[in-house]
N, C-alpha and C positions, 0 to 999 in steps of 0.2 A: 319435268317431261322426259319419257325413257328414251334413249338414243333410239334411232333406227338403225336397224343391224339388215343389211342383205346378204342371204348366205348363197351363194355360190352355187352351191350342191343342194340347197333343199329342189324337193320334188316339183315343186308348184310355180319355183322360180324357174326350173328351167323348161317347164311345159309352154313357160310362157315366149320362149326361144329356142331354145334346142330339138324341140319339137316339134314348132312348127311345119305343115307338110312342103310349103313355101321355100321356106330356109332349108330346110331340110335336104331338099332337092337340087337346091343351089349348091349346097355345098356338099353334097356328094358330086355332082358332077366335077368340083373342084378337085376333090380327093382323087375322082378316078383319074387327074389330068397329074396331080401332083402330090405325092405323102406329105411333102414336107411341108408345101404351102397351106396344106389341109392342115398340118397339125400345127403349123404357127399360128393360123388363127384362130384356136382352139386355147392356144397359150396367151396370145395377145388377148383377150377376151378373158381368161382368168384372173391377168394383172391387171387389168383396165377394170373389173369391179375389187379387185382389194383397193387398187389405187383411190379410187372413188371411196373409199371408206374411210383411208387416213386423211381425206379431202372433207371428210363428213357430210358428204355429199346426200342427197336426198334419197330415199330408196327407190322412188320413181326413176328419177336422174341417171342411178346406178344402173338398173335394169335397162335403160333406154340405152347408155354410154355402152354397155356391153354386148346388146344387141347387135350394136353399131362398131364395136369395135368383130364382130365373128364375122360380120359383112366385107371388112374393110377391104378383104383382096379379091374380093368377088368377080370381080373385071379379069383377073390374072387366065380366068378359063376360056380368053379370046387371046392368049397371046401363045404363039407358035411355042410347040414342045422344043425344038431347037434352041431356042432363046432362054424360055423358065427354067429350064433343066439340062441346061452349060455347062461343061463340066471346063471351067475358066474364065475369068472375068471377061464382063463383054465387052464390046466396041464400041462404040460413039453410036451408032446408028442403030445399034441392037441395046443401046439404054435409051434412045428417042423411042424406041418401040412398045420398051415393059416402064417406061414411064405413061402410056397412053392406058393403061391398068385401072390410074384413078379415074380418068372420065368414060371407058368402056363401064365399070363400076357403078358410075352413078348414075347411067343411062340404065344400065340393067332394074336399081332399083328403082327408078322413076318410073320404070316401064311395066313396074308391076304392084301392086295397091298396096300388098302385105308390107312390099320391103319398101315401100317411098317413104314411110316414115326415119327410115335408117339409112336413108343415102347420103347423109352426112360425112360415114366413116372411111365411104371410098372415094370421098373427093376431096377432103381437108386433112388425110393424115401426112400428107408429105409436104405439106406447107409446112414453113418456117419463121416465128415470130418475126424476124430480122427483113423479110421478103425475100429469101435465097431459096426458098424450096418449091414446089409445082403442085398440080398445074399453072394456076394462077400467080402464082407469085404473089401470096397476098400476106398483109403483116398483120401484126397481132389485134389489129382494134377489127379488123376482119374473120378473125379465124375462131368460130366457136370452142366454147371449153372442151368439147369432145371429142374437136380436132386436136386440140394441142395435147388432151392427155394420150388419145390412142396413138400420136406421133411417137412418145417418148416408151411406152407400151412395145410395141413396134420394134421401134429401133433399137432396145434391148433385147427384146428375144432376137432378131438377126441378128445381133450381132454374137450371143452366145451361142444358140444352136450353131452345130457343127454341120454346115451345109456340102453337096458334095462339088462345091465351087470353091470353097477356103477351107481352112486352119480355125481349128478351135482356139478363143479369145474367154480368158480366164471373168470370173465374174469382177472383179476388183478393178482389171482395166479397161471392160464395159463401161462398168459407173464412170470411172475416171473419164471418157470418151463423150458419153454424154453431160456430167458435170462440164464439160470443156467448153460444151455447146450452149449451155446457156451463157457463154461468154459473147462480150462483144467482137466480131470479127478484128482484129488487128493486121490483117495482111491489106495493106493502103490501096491495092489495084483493083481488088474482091471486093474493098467497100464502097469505091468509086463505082463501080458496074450496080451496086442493090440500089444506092444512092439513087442515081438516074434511070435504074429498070423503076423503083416503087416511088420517085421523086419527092421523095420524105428525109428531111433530114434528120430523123431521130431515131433513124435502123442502126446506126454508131453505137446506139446506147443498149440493143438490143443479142441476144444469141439468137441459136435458131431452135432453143427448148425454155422452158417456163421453167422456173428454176422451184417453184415452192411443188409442182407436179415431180420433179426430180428426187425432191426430197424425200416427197410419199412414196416414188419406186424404192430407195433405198431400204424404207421402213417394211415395205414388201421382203424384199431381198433377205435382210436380214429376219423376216420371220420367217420365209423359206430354211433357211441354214440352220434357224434353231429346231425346225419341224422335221428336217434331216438327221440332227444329231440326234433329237429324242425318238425319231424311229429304231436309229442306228443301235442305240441306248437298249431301246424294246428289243430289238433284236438278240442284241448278245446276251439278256438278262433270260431272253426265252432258252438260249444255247446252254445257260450255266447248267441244268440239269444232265443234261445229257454228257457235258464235259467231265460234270462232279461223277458221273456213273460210270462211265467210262474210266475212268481214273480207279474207279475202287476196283476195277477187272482185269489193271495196269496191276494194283496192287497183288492181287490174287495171283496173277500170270508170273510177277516175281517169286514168288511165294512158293511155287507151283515149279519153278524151274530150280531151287534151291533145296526143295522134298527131297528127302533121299528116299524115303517109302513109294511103293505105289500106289499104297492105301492115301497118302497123305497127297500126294498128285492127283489122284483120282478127287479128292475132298474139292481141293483148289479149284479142279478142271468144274465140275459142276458149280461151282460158286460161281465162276466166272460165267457158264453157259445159263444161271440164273439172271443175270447181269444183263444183258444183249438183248434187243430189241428188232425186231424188222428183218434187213440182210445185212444185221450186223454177223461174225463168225471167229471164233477165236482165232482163225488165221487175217483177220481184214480189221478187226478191232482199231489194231493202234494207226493203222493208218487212217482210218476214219477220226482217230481222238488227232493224230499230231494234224490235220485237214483243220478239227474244229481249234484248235491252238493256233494255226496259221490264220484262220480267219479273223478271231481274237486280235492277235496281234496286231494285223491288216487294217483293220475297224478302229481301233482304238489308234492307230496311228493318224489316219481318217477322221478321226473326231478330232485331235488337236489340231488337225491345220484347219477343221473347219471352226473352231474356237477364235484362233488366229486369225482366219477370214475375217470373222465378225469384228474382232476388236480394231483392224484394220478399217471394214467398211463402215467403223463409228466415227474412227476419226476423218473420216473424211468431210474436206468443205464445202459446201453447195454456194 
């Protein structure tokens, strides 16, 4: 039987979401309140169907999970511009605030036909397997698969994008961060409080992410950074022409300055002004060629830390 494949980017798939006039509207409103929250759900919603892939997830399933995951901060367009867009971590009573996000969210979609199918994703994704996350506080035999994936989703893209509240956090100690979370809490007072908030005693044995969902984002991750290097690859492979040409006008130009004829200058200078391209000029030439050697260099220094990335984010253990 052939695997089911859901692509992302085909047409048909995202007519079925993206385009909706429903959604649509929702989340422009979003956009015009917030760039950033507009385009994290934009990103949460693209890992949340790869993730569903290395889950082997259904393509119905996918297409529903991703739906659900572009929803998830839908509520955020009721929470005061002051607060969303902080520029410093908030307060105790200005996070009791933009915590009320998930249930403003799931009233929005309840409240309208299109999107009650997908009110899922604005109420369960800050639930925590363990019971330490919200609204509810609810633990894992409660929290559907499409909470816990668009959780870990989530909480990887904020934590990498560079928000204008923090400091950018490298992709390697994201993972590390959420790898952490599927640990059992071990701080004795924190596990006393889940203990008697969810009166279970077997949130001990639990994190607050599903560790086999962790794994699939990794396997994300990691095909991002190879899809990066072989862009980066395509890139400078497009550049070699232009460099190699550039070089042979380098050659001329010595050539040209070593003449002692004028006839033999003159030879050089035309060979060279056959050479050049666009606003390229024999006087702007080599700066334009040592720009394309800087960038070479740049790039290709850029691809071995991102080598290095990967062979780091392989070893790591879930």
């Amino acid at each position: 039987m052939p695997k089911e494949v859901f692509d992302f980017y085909d047409r048909t798939s995202l007519k079925s979401y993206n385009l909706d006039k429903s959604m649509q509207y929702q989340l422009n409103i979003l956009g015009s309140l917030d760039v950033f929250t507009r385009k994290h759900c934009e990103n949460v919603a693209s890992i949340v169907c790869r993730i569903c892939q290395y889950l082997h997830c259904t393509k119905s399933f996918t297409e529903y999970c991703t739906i659900c995951a572009y929803l998830h901060d839908i509520g955020k367009q009721f929470i005061p511009a002051s607060i969303l867009q902080k520029n410093g971590p908030l307060t105790d009573e200005e996070y009791k605030i933009m915590k009320t996000h998930t249930t403003i969210g799931h009233k929005i979609c309840m409240n309208d036909a299109k999107l009650r199918p997908y009110s899922a994703g604005a109420i369960y994704h800050h639930e925590a397997l363990n019971g330490s996350g919200y609204p509810n506080g609810l633990t894992k035999k409660d929290i559907p698969y499409e909470g816990q994936i668009i959780r870990v989703a989530d909480e990887y893209d904020a934590i990498v994008s560079k928000r204008q509240y923090k400091s950018h956090i490298g992709i390697i100690d994201t993972l590390k961060i959420l790898i952490d979370e599927t640990k059992p809490i071990s701080n004795t007072d924190a596990l006393k409080v889940i203990v008697e908030e969810t009166k279970s005693d077997n949130t001990h044995k639990l994190g607050k992410n599903n560790p086999i969902i962790v794994k699939a984002l990794i396997k994300v991750v990691v095909d991002d950074t190879e899809y990066e290097i072989s862009c980066i690859m395509d890139y400078l492979k497009d550049l070699k022409p232009d460099i190699k040409r550039l070089e042979e006008v380098e050659k001329y130009d010595k050539k040209r300055t070593s003449a002692k004829s004028d006839s033999k200058k003159d030879y050089y200078l035309n060979g060279m002004k056959c050479l050049l391209v666009g606003k390229e000029t024999v006087d702007n030439y080599l700066e334009i060629l040592n720009s394309y050697r800087n960038i070479v260099e740049t790039k290709n220094a850029h691809i071995k830390k991102l080598f290095d990335e990967i062979k780091t984010i392989k070893k790591l253990k879930v």
